[in-house]
C-alpha positions in Angstrom: 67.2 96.5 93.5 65.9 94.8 90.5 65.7 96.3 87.0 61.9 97.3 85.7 61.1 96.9 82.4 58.7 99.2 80.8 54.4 97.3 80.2 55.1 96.4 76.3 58.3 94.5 76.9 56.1 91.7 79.5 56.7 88.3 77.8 59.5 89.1 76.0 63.2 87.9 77.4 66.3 89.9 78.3 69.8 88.6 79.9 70.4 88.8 83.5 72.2 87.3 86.2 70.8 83.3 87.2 72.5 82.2 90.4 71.4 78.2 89.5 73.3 78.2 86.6 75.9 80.7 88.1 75.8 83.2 84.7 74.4 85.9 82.4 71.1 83.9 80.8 67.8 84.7 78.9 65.1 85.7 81.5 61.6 85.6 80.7 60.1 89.5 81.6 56.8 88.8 84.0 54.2 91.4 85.0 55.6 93.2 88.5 52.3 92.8 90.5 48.9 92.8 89.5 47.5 95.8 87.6 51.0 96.7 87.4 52.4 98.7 84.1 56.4 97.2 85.3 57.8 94.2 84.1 61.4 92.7 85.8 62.9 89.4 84.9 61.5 86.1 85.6 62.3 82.4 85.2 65.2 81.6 83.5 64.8 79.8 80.2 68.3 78.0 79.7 67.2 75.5 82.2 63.8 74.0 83.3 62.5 74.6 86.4 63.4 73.3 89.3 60.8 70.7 90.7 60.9 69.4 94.0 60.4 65.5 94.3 58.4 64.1 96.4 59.5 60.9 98.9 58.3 58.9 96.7 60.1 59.8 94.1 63.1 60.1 95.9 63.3 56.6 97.2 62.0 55.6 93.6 64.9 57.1 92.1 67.6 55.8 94.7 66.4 52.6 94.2 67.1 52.4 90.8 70.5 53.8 91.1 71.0 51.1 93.3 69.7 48.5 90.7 72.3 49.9 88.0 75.0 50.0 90.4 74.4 46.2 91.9 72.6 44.6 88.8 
């Protein structure tokens, strides 16, 4: 079970556990649920988040691997 924070301490950061960086890490604290008076940790904020491309995107990016690979 996660940890809850008490109401004052939403927006602030503490350190938890991140499993994308595998590590202890500053967490942002977020509201529990709506009209909640919990807080428990949010996104991390030692790395961005994580975006998922589109295929677009994806076929952009491979081909310009491919152009610095092969130039």
């Amino acid at each position: 079970m996660s940890e809850h924070f008490p109401e004052n301490a939403i927006g602030e950061d503490c350190v938890t556990w991140c499993n994308v960086c595998k590590g202890f890490t500053r967490h942002r604290l977020d509201r529990v649920a709506v009209n909640s008076h919990a807080a428990k940790a949010g996104p991390c904020l030692e790395h961005g988040p994580r975006v998922e491309l589109t295929k677009t995107q994806t076929k952009r990016r491979e081909s310009q691997r491919q152009k610095e690979l092969f130039p």
